[in-house]
VOPAGU-2260 file (C-alpha; in pm, 1 decimal, decimal comma):
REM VOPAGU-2260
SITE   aa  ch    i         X         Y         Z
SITE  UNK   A    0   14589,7    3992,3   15412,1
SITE  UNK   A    1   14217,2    4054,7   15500,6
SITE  UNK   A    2   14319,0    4215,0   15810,0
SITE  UNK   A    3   14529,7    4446,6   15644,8
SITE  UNK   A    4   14242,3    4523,9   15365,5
SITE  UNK   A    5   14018,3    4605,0   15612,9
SITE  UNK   A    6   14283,2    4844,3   15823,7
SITE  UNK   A    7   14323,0    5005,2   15465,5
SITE  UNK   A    8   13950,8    5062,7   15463,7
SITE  UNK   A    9   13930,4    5189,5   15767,2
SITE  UNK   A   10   14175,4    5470,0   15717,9
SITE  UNK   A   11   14091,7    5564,0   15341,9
SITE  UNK   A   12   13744,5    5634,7   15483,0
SITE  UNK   A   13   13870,9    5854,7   15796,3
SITE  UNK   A   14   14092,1    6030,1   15500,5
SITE  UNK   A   15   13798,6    6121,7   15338,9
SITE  UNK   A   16   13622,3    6229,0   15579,2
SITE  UNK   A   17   13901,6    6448,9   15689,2
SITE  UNK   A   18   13975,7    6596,4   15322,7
SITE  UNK   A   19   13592,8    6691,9   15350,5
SITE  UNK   A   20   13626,5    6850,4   15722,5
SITE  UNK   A   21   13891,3    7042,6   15577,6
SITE  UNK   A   22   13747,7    7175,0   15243,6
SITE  UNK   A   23   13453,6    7219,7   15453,8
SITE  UNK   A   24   13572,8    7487,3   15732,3
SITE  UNK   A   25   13837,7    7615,0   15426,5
SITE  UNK   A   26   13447,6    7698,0   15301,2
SITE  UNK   A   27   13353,5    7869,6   15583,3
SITE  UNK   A   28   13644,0    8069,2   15641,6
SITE  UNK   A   29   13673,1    8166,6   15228,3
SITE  UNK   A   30   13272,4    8276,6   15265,5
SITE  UNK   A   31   13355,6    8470,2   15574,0
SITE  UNK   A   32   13602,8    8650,4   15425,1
SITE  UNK   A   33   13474,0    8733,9   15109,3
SITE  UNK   A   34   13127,1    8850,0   15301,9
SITE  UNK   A   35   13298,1    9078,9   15547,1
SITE  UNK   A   36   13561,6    9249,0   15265,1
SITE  UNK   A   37   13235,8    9274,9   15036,8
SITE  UNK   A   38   13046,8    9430,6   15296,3
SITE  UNK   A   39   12739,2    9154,0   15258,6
SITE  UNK   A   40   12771,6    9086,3   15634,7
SITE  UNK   A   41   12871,4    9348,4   15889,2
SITE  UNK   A   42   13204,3    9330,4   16076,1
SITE  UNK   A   43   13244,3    9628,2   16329,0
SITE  UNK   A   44   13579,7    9529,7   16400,7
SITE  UNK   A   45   13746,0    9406,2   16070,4
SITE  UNK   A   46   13856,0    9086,9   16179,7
SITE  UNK   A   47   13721,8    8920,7   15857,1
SITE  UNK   A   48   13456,0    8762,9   16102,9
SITE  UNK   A   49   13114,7    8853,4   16079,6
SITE  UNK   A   50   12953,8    8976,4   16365,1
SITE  UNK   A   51   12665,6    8752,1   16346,3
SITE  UNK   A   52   12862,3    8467,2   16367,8
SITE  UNK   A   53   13144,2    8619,3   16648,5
SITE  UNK   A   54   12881,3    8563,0   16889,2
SITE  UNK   A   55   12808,3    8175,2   16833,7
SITE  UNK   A   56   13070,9    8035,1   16677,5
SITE  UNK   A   57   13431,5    8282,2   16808,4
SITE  UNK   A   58   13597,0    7941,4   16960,6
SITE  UNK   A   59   13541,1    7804,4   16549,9
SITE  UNK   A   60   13754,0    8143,5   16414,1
SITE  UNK   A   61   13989,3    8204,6   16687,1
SITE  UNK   A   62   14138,0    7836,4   16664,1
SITE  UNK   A   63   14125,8    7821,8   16296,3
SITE  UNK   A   64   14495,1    7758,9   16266,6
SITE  UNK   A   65   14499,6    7506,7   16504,0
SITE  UNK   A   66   14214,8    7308,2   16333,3
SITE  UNK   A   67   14338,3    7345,7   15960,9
SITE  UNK   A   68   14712,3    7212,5   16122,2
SITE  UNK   A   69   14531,1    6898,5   16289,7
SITE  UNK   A   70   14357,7    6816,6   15998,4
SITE  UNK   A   71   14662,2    6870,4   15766,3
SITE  UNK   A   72   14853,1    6651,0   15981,6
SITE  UNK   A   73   14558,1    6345,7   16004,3
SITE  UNK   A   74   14563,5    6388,3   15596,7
SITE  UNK   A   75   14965,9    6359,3   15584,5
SITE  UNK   A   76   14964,1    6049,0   15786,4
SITE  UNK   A   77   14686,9    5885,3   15638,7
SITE  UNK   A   78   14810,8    5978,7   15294,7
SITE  UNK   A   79   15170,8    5848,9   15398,9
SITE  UNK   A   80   15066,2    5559,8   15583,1
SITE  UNK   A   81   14822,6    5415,5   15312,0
SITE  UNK   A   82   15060,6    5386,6   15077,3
């Protein structure tokens, strides 16, 4: 029974810390939206990316669906599994 308390633990914390990964980058991706369509950041090519951030951080926006499906998945399990 303590072994299985402890696995529960274990996974309610990695489920939180996923839920916050993924409101986090959902974040990101809202702000850079809303700056490029507002025109508060400049985005020569209107892929809703600003160009500031194209230059660092393209790997973040160009695998956006494949993060936000990872994470969706980790959350189902560990939702499913916990209970």
């Amino acid at each position: 029974m303590y072994i299985y308390n402890q696995k529960l633990i274990k996974m309610s914390e990695v489920l939180i810390t996923a839920i916050f990964a993924a409101c986090l980058l959902g974040g990101v991706y809202i702000y850079a939206y809303w700056a490029t369509t507002s025109g508060s950041l400049e985005d020569e090519n209107q892929n809703f990316i600003p160009d500031s951030w194209e230059k660092n951080f393209k790997w973040l926006f160009t695998g956006k669906t494949v993060i936000m499906l990872i994470l969706g998945l980790i959350i189902g399990y560990l939702i499913g599994a916990s209970t």
